[in-house]
C-alpha positions in Angstrom: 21.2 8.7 -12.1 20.9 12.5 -11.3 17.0 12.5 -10.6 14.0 9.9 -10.5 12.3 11.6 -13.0 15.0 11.5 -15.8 13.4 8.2 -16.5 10.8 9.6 -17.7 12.6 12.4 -19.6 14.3 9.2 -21.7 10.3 8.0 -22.4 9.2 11.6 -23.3 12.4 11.7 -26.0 11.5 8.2 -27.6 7.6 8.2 -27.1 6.5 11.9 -27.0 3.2 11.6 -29.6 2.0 8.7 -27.7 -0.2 8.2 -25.1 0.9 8.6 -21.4 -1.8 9.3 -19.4 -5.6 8.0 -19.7 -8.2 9.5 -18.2 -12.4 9.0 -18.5 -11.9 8.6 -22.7 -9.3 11.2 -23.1 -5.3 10.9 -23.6 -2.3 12.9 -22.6 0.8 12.4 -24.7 4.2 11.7 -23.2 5.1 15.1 -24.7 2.2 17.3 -22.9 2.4 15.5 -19.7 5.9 16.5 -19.7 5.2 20.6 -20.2 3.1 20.0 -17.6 4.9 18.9 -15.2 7.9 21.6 -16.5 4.8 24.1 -15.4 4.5 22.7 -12.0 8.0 22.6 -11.0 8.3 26.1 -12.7 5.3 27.2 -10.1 7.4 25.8 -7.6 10.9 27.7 -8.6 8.7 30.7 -8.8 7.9 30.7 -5.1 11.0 29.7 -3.6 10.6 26.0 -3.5 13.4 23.6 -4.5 15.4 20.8 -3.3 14.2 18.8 -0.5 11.1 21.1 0.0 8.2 18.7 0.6 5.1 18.9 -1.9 1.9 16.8 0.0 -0.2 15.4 -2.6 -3.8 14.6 -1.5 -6.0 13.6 -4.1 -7.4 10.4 -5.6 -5.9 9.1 -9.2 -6.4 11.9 -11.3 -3.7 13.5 -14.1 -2.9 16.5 -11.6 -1.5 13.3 -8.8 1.0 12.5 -11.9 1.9 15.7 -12.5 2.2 17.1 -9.3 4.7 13.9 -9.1 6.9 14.2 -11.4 6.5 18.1 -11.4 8.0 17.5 -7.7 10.6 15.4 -8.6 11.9 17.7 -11.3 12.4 20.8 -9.6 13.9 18.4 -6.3 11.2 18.6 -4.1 9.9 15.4 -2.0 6.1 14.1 -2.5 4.3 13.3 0.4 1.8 11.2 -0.8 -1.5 11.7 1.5 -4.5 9.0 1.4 -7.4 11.1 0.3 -9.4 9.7 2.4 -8.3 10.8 5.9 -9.8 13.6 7.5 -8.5 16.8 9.3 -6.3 14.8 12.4 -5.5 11.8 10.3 -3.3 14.8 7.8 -2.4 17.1 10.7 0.3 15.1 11.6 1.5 14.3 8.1 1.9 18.0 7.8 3.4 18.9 10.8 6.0 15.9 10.8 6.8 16.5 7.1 6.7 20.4 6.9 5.3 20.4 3.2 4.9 23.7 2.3 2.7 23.1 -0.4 -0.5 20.5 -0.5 -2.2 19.9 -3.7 -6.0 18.5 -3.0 -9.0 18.4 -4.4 -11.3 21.4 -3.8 -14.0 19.7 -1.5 -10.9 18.9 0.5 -9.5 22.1 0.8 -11.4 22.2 4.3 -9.9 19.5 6.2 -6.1 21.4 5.3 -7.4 24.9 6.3 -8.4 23.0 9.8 -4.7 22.6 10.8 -2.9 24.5 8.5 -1.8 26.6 11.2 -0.3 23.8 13.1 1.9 23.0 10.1 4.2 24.5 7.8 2.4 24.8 4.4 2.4 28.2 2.5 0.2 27.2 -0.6 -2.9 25.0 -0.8 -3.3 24.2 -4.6 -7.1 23.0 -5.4 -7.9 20.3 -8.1 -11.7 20.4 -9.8 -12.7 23.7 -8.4 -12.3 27.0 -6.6 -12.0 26.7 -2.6 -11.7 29.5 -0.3 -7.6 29.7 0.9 -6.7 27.7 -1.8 -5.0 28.9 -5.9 -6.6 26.8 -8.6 -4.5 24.0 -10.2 -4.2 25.4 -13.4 -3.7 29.3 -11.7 -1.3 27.8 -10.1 1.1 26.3 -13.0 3.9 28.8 -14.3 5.0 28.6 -18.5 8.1 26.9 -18.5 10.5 24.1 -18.9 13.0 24.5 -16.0 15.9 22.1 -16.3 15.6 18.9 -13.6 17.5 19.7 -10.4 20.3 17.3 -9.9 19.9 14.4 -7.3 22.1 11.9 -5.8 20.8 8.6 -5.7 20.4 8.6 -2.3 18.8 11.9 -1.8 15.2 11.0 -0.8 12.6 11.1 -3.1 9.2 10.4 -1.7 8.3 10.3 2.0 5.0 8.0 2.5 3.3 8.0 5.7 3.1 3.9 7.9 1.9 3.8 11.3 3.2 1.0 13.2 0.9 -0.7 15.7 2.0 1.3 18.5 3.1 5.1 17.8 2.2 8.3 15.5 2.6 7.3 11.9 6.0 7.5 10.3 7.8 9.1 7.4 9.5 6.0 5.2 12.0 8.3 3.5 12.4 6.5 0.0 14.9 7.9 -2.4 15.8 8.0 -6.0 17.3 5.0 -6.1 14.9 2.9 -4.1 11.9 4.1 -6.4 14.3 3.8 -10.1 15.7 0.6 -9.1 11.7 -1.4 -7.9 10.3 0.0 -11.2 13.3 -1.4 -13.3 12.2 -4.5 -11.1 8.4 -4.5 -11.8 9.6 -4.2 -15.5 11.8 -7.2 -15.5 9.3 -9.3 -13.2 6.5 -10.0 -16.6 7.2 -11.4 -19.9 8.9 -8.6 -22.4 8.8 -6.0 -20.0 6.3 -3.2 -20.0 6.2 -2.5 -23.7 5.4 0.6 -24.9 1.4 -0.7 -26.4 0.8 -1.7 -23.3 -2.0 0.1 -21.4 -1.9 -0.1 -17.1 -5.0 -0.2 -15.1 -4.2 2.5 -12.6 -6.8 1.5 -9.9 -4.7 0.6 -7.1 -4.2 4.3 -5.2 -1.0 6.2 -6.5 -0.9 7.4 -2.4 -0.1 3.7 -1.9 3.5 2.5 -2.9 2.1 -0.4 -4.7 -0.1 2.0 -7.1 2.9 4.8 -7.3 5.8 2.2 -8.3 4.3 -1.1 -9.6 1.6 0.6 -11.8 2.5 4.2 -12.5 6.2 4.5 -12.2 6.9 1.6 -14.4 4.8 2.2 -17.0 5.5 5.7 -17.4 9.5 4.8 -17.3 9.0 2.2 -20.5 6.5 4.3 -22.9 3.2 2.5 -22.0 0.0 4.2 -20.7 -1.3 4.3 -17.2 -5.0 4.6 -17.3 -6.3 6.5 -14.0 -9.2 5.1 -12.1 -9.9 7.4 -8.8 -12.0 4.8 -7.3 -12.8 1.2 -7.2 -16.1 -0.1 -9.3 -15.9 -3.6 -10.7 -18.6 -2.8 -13.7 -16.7 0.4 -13.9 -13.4 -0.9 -14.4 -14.0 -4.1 -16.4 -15.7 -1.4 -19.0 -12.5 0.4 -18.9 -10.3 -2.6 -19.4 -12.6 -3.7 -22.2 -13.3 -0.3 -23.8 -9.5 0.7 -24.0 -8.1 -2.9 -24.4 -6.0 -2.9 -21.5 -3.4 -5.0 -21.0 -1.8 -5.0 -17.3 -4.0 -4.7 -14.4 -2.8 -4.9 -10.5 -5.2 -5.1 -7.5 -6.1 -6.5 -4.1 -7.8 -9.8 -3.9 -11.3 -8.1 -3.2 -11.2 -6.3 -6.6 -10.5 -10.0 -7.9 -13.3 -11.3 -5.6 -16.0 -8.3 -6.7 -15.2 -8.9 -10.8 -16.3 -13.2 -10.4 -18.6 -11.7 -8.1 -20.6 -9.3 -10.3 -24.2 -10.7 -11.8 -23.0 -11.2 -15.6 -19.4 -11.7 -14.8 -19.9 -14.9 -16.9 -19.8 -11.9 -19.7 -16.6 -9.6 -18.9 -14.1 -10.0 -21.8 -10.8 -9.5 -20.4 -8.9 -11.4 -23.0 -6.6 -7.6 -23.6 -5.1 -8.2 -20.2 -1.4 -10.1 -20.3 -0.9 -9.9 -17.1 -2.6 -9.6 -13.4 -0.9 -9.0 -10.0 -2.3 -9.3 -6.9 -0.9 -7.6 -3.8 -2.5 -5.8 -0.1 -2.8 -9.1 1.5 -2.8 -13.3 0.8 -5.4 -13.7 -2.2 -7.9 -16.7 -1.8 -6.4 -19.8 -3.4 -10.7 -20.2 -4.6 -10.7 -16.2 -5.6 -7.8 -17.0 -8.0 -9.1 -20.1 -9.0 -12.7 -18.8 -10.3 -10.8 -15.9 -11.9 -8.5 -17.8 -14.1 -10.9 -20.6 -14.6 -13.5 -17.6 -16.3 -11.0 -15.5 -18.0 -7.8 -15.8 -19.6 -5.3 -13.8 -17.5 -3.9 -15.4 -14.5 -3.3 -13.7 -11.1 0.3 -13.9 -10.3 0.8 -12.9 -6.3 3.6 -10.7 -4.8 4.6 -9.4 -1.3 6.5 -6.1 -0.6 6.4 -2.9 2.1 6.2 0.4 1.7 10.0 0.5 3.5 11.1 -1.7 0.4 9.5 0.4 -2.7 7.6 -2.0 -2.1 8.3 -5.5 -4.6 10.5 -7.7 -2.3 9.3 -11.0 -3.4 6.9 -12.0 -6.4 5.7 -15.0 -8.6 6.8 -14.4 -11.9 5.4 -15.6 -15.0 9.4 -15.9 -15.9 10.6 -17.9 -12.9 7.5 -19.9 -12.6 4.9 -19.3 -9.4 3.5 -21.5 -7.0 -0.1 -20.4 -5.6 0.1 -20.3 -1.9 3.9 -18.5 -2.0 4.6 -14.7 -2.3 7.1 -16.0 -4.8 10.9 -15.7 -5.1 12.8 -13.0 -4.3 12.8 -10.6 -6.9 16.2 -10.0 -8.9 18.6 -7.3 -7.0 17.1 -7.7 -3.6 18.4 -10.6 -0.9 16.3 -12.0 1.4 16.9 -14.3 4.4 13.9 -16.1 7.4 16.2 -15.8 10.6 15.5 -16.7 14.5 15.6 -14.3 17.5 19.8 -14.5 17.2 19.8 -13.2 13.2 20.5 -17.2 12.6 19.0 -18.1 9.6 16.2 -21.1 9.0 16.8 -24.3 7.3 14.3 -24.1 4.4 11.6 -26.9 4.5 11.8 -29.4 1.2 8.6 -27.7 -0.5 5.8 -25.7 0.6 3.1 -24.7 1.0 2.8 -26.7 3.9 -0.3 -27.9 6.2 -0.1 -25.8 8.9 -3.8 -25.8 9.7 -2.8 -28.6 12.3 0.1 -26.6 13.9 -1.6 -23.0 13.7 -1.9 -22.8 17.3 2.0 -23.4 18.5 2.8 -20.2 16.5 1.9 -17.4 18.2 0.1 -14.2 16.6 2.2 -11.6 15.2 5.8 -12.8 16.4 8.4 -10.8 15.2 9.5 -6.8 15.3 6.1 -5.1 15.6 6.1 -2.3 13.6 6.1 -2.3 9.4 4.0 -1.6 6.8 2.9 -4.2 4.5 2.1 -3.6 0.6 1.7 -7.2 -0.2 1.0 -10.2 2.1 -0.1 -13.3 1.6 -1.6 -15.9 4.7 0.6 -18.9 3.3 -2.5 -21.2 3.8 -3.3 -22.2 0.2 -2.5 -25.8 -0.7 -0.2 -26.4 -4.1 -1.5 -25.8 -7.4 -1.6 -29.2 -7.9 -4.1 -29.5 -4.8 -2.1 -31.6 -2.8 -1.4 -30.5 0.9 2.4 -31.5 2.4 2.5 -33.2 5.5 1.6 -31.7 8.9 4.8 -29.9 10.4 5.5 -27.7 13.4 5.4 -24.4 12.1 7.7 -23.2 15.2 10.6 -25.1 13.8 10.8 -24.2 10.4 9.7 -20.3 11.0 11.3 -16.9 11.5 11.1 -13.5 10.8 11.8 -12.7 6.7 14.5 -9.8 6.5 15.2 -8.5 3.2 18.7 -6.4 2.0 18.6 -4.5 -1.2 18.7 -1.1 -3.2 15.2 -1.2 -3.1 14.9 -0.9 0.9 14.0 2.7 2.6 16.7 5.3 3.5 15.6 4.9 7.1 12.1 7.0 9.1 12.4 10.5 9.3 13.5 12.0 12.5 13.2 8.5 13.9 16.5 7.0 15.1 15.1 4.7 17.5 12.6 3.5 14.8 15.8 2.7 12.4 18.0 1.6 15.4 15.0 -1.4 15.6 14.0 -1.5 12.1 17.5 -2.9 10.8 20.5 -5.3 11.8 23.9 -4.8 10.2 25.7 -7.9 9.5 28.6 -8.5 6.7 28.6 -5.0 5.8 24.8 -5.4 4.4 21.7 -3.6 6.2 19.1 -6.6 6.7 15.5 -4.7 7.2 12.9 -6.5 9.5 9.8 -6.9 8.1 8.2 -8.0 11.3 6.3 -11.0 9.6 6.8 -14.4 10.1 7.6 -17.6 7.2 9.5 -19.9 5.9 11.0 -20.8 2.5 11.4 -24.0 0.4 14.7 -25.2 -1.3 13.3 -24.1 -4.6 13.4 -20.5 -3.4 9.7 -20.3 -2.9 9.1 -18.2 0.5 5.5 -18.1 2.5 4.3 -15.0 4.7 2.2 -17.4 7.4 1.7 -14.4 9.9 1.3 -10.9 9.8 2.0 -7.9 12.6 0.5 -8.3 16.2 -2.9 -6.9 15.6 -2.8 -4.8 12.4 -5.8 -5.4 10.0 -5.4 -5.5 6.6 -8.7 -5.1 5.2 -9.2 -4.4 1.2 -5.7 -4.4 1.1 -5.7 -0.8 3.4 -3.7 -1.4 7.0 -5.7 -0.4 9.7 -3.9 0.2 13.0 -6.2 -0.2 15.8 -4.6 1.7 18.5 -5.6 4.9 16.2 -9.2 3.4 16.4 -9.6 2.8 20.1 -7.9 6.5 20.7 -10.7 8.0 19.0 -13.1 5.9 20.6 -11.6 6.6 24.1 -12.4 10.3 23.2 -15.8 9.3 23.1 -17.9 10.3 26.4 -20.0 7.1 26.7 -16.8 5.0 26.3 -14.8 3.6 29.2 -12.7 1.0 27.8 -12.7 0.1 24.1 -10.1 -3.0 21.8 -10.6 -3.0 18.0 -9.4 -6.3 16.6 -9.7 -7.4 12.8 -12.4 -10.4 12.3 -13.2 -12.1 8.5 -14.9 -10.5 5.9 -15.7 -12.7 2.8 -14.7 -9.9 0.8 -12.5 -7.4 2.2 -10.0 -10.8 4.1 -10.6 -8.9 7.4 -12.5 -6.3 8.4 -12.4 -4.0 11.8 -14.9 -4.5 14.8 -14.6 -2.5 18.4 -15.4 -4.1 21.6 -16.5 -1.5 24.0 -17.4 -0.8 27.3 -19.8 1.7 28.0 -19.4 4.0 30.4 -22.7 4.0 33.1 -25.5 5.7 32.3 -24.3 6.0 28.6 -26.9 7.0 26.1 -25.3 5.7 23.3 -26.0 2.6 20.5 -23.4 0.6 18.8 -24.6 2.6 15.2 -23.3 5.9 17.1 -20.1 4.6 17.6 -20.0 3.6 13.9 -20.7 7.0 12.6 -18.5 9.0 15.1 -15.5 7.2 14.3 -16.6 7.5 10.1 -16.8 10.9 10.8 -13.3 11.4 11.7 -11.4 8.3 9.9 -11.0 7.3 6.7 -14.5 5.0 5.3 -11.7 1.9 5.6 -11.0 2.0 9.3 -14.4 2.9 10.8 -15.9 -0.5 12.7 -17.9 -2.6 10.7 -19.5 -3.7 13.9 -19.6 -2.6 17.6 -20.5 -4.7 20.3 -21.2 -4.0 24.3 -19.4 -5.2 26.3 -18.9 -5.8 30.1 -15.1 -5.9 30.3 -12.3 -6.3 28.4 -10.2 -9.3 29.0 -7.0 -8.5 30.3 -3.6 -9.7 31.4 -2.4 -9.2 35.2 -0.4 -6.6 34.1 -3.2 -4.6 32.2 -2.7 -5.8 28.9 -6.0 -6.9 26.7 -6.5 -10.0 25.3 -7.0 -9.8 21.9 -6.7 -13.2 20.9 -9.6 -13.6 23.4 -11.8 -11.4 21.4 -11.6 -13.2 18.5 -11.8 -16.2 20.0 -15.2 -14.8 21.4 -16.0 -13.2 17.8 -15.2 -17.0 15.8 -17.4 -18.6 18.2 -20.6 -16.3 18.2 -20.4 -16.8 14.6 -20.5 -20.4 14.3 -23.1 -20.7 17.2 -25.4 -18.6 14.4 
């Protein structure tokens, strides 16, 4: 396998007069997409740009994303996916760390790069949807030409995403060719037939996100079907599209699940096209999946994966059966293992899910290595499909951290030795990575995520870091002291909320706060709410109480 994007060379040679690409009611055939991306890595060639060179892509799901892709991929470079939501700091270190010399954006972005492009090490700003000033238009930009497709190893990297962990700048997962090839081949195998080459992918889920890049684009591209991009999430929107175009694979978070039964005529949507639906970003509600599949015909099957594993780890196939509740089994390929603080590894329990509603409070919150990057969770709450809870157990028996081994799992961070010292264990000649959540597993192969990282929010299936909140915060003159901890959200599974203590004097309202910080972060990790107050509970050694402050937050909302 000389380069990632050979796979979809094969597709190009057996499909090239169908559709690849879909795209507000228009198509691009297997054999156009490919000249265009021949012209992108041809730009590339022309100005110097070759193997290992990073390419930053920073734009929504739109056809240039795909191209700029695979356009990467083809002349060697690395893609450095960017969400296109940050702002100016949240991308200056991406930048910097990675030393892309190219970022392709969209034109009203073009701004935030010309901020602290001179921090970094990019020489060409490519603009999407319009002229910006320091920046060559997308299709100004492309050179005529079919270059061949530089030669890769299979472990050369391939894409470099960006994960913060909860303490720390945000690191480089250095995925190569093989990882990526070998979790779409995985994706394919997971549903019934395969991706077939009628099929038609709802591309919703971000393609800056590892779920949305391998799951949905990768592996439909690789097998002839059509990914459909959608640059942004609207229930009406996208049921129209999946009714309109007759779609027939659709992957989301549970709150896209939660806004479609949640619309006003939902009783109306005809989603009979779809074959299949994966859920993913964090633990779907057992009652979200329930109303879903009770309305329409596709059921939800849940998965669980990281963006240091490409991401599908574990997932409940149509094929080997699922069981609501469970992330599934581990996918074929890939080992996984739940081990105690000594690598020893965890009896399974006799079947789950188990009731652990009774026992929550002898696990402790966010045991484990503290620093990963979760594609797909799930809470490990639900009760089986049948409805029937197990008995009561002690969760701190039959728990431990789930480490997974596999051709699917990251190269290591970049420029982070310490980071991959921590990140892996070496036993039998295998490299186990940690995943940093705790579960268990049942004898038939069945494992549950029951806890995620100390303090990291998953919220619409986004991770929010809150350490990156509370430093903006602290830059905030009216704020001495500040903890942002995740509380529920109906619809999002968590959402983020600051607790802050005003400095004296300070002339400043809880709604300031809210806009500052939306103002400089992504719309996903600005609070939700702010609230005063006092102090900040804290350990004798300094440390805040988190737990405390949702402990506070669960009880002022049941006193309502």
């Amino acid at each position: 396998m000389p380069n990632l994007v050979t796979n979809v060379a094969a597709a190009v040679e057996e499909h090239g007069d169908t559709p690849a690409i879909g795209f507000q009611g228009e198509e691009t055939t297997y054999e156009e997409f490919w000249a265009q991306t021949g012209a992108f890595a041809a730009a590339l060639e022309e100005r110097g740009l070759g193997a290992d060179d990073r390419v930053a892509i920073y734009l929504p799901n739109v056809p240039p994303f795909v191209i700029a892709f695979h356009g990467t991929l083809r002349a060697g470079g690395v893609v450095v996916p960017m969400n296109p939501q940050y702002k100016a700091r949240e991308i200056g270190h991406l930048l910097g760390d990675s030393e892309a010399k190219v970022v392709v954006t969209l034109a009203d972005l073009v701004p935030f790069v010309t901020e602290v492009r001179d921090d970094t090490s990019v020489e060409h700003v490519v603009s999407v949807g319009g002229e910006a000033e320091g920046a060559t238009p997308f299709e100004e930009f492309l050179v005529r030409g079919a270059p061949e497709i530089v030669d890769r190893a299979d472990d050369d990297v391939a894409v470099q995403p960006y994960t913060s962990g909860t303490t720390g700048q945000p690191k480089g997962v250095q995925l190569t060719h093989e990882n990526l090839a070998s979790n779409a081949d995985m994706a394919d195998q997971l549903i019934p037939d395969g991706i077939r080459p009628d099929d038609k992918q709802l591309g919703v889920l971000p393609l800056f996100h590892i779920y949305g890049m391998t799951v949905v684009m990768n592996s439909t591209l690789f097998n002839g079907g059509m990914y459909y991009a959608v640059p942004e999430w609207d229930a009406q929107e996208a049921v129209s599209i999946v009714e309109d175009e007759e779609l027939t694979l659709m992957h989301g978070v549970p709150a896209m699940y939660n806004d479609i039964i949640n619309q006003p005529d939902a009783e109306a949507f005809d989603l009979s096209s779809l074959r299949l639906c994966g859920v993913g970003g964090s633990g779907i509600p057992v009652e979200v999946l329930r109303q879903f599949e009770d309305r329409y015909e596709p059921k939800i099957y849940e998965g669980y994966g990281l963006t240091e594993t490409s991401p599908i780890t574990h997932f409940n196939s149509p094929i080997e059966g699922r069981r609501v509740g469970s992330i599934g089994k581990t996918v074929p390929g890939v080992d996984s293992k739940v081990v105690d603080e000594n690598f020893e590894e965890v009896a399974p329990v006799e079947e789950g899910p188990i009731d652990e509603e009774s026992v929550a409070s002898k696990t402790q919150r966010g045991e484990g290595s503290a620093e990963r990057s979760s594609a797909n969770r799930s809470s490990g709450r639900s009760p089986r499909e049948d409805g029937e809870a197990a008995g009561a157990v002690d969760l701190g028996e039959i728990t431990g951290e789930l480490v997974v081994s596999g051709p699917n799992v990251m190269k290591g961070y970049y420029g982070l030795p310490e980071a991959n010292e921590e990140a892996f264990t070496e036993e039998d000649g295998r490299r186990w990575f940690h995943t940093g959540d705790l579960g268990y597993h049942d004898e038939d192969g069945f494992f549950y995520v029951v806890d995620r990282e100390k303090h990291m929010i998953v919220t619409g299936g986004y991770n929010v870091y809150p350490r990156e909140v509370e430093e903006l915060l602290f830059e905030h003159e009216a704020v001495a002291d500040a903890a942002v901890v995740g509380i529920p959200d109906e619809r999002r599974g968590e959402t983020v909320k600051a607790f802050v203590v005003p400095t004296p004097d300070a002339d400043v309202t809880p709604d300031d706060l809210k806009g500052y910080c939306l103002t400089n972060l992504a719309e996903y990790k600005h609070p939700r709410e702010v609230e005063f107050v006092e102090e900040l509970p804290r350990t004798t050694t300094g440390k805040v109480q988190k737990f405390k402050l949702r402990d506070r937050d669960e009880s002022a909302a049941e006193a309502e």
